[in-house]
C-alpha positions as CSV (number, residue, x, y, z in Angstrom):
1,X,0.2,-39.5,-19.6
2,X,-0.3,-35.4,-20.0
3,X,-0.2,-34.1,-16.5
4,X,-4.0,-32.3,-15.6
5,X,-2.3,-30.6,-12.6
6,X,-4.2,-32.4,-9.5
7,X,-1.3,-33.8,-8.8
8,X,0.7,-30.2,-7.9
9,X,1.1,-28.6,-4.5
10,X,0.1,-25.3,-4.2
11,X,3.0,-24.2,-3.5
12,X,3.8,-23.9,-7.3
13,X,1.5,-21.2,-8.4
14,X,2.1,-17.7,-7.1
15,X,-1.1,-15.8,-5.8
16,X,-3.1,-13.7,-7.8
17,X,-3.5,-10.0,-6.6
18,X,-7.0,-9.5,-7.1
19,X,-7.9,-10.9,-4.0
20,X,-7.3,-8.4,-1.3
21,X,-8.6,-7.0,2.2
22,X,-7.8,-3.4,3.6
23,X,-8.6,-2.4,7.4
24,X,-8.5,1.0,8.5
25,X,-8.3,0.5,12.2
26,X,-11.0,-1.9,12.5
27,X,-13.0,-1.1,9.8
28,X,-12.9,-2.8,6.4
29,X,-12.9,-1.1,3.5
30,X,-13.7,-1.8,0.3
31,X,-10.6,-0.8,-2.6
32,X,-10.1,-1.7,-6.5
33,X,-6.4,-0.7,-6.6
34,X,-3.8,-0.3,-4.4
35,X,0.1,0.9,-5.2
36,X,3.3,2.3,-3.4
37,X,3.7,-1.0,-1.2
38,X,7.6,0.0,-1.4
39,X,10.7,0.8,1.2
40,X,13.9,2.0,0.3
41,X,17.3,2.0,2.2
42,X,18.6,5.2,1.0
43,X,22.6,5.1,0.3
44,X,25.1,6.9,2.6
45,X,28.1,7.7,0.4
46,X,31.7,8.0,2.2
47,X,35.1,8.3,1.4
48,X,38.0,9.4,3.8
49,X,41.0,11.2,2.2
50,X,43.3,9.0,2.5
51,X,41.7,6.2,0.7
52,X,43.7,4.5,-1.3
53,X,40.3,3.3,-3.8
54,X,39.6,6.0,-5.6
55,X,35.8,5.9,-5.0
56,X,33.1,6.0,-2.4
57,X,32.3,3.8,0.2
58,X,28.3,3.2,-0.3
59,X,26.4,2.2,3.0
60,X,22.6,1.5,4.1
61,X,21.2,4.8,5.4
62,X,18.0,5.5,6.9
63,X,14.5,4.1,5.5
64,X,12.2,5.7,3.2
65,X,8.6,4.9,2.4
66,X,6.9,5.4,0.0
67,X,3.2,7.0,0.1
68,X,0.5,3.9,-0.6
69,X,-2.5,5.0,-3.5
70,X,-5.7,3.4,-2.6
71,X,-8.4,3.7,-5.5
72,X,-12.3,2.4,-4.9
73,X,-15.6,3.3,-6.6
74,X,-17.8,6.0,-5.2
75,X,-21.1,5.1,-3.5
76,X,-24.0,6.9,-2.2
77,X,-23.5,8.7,1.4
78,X,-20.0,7.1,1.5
79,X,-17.8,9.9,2.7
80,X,-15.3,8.0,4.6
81,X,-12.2,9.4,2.9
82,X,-13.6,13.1,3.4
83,X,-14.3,12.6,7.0
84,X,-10.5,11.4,7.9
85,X,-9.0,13.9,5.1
86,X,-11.2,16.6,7.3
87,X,-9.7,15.6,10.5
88,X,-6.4,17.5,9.6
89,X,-6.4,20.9,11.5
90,X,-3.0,22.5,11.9
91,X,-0.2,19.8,12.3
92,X,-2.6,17.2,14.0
93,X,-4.4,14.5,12.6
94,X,-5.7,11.0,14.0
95,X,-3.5,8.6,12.9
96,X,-4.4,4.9,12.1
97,X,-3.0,1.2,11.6
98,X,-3.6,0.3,8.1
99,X,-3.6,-3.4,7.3
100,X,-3.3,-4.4,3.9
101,X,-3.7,-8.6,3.4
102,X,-3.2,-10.6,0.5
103,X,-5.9,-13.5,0.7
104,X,-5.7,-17.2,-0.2
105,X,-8.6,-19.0,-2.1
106,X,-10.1,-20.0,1.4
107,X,-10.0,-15.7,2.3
108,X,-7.3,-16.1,4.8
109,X,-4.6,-13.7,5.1
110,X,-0.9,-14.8,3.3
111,X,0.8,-11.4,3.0
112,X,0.3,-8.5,5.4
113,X,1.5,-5.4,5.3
114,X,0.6,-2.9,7.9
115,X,1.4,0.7,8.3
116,X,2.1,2.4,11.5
117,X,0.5,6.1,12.1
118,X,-1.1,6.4,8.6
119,X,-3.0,9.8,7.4
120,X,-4.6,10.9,4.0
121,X,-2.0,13.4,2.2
122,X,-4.3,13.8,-1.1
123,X,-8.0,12.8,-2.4
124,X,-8.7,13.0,-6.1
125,X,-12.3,13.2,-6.8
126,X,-13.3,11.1,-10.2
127,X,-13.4,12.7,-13.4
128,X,-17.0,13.8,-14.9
129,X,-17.0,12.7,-18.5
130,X,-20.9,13.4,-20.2
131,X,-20.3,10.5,-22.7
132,X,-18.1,8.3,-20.2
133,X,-19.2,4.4,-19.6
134,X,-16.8,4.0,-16.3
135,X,-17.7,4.0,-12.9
136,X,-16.6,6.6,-11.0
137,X,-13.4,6.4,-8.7
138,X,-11.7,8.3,-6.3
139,X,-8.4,8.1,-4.9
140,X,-6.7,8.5,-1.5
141,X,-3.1,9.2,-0.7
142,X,-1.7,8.0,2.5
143,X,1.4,8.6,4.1
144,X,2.6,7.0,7.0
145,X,5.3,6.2,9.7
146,X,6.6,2.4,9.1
147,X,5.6,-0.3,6.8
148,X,5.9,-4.2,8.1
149,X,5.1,-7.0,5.7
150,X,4.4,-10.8,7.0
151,X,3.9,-13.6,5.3
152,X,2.5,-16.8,6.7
């Protein structure tokens, strides 16, 4: 008998990424992309001189991470990125918990990640096109202080 699949656990399938929440302190925000969900362990190379291996020792430095892209469609009187990005004056800037979930069929969260201290580095306005049939996107750039990822 050919196996229809009712019978498999849903532990088998991985989760699709299309289904997505983003909080920016306690507001929800809309988004149709969003990239740069990495962390690095940057190399420390050492070798003392009387080693008798004739190459470096390599360790786990500090952490990096990486700025997080967020991309979403521009709407009427929706100026949320501009007001944060104009918030910067001179080395200060309100900084904000971003939350970031990965949501199951039923919209609960299964993967979290959450920045500490996050603030807008770059916004890209969309590009005009006279003969274009997209909508039109804009793009933040957040950098931030710490990246924690849960999954439940």
């Amino acid at each position: 008998m050919a196996d229809d699949g009712s019978e498999q656990t849903k532990a088998i399938w991985p989760l699709p990424k299309f289904y997505f929440e983003v909080k920016w302190d306690s507001t929800v925000m809309k988004f149709q992309e969003i990239s740069g969900l990495d962390i690095e362990a940057q190399p420390l190379e050492y070798r003392h001189g009387d080693s008798k291996e004739f190459s470096v020792l390599k360790m786990p430095g500090m952490k990096k991470f990486g700025d997080i892209t967020m991309k979403k469609g521009v709407f009427k009187s929706d100026n949320a990125y501009w007001d944060w990005f104009n918030q910067i004056k001179m080395n200060t800037i309100k900084r904000i918990p971003v939350v970031i979930s990965l949501l199951d069929e039923a919209g609960a969260p299964t993967m979290v990640w959450t920045l500490k201290n996050a603030w807008p580095t770059k916004i890209t306005g969309t590009d005009l096109k006279s003969q274009g049939n997209e909508v039109a996107v804009e793009t933040i750039v957040i950098a931030h202080e710490g990246l924690t990822i849960a999954n439940s």
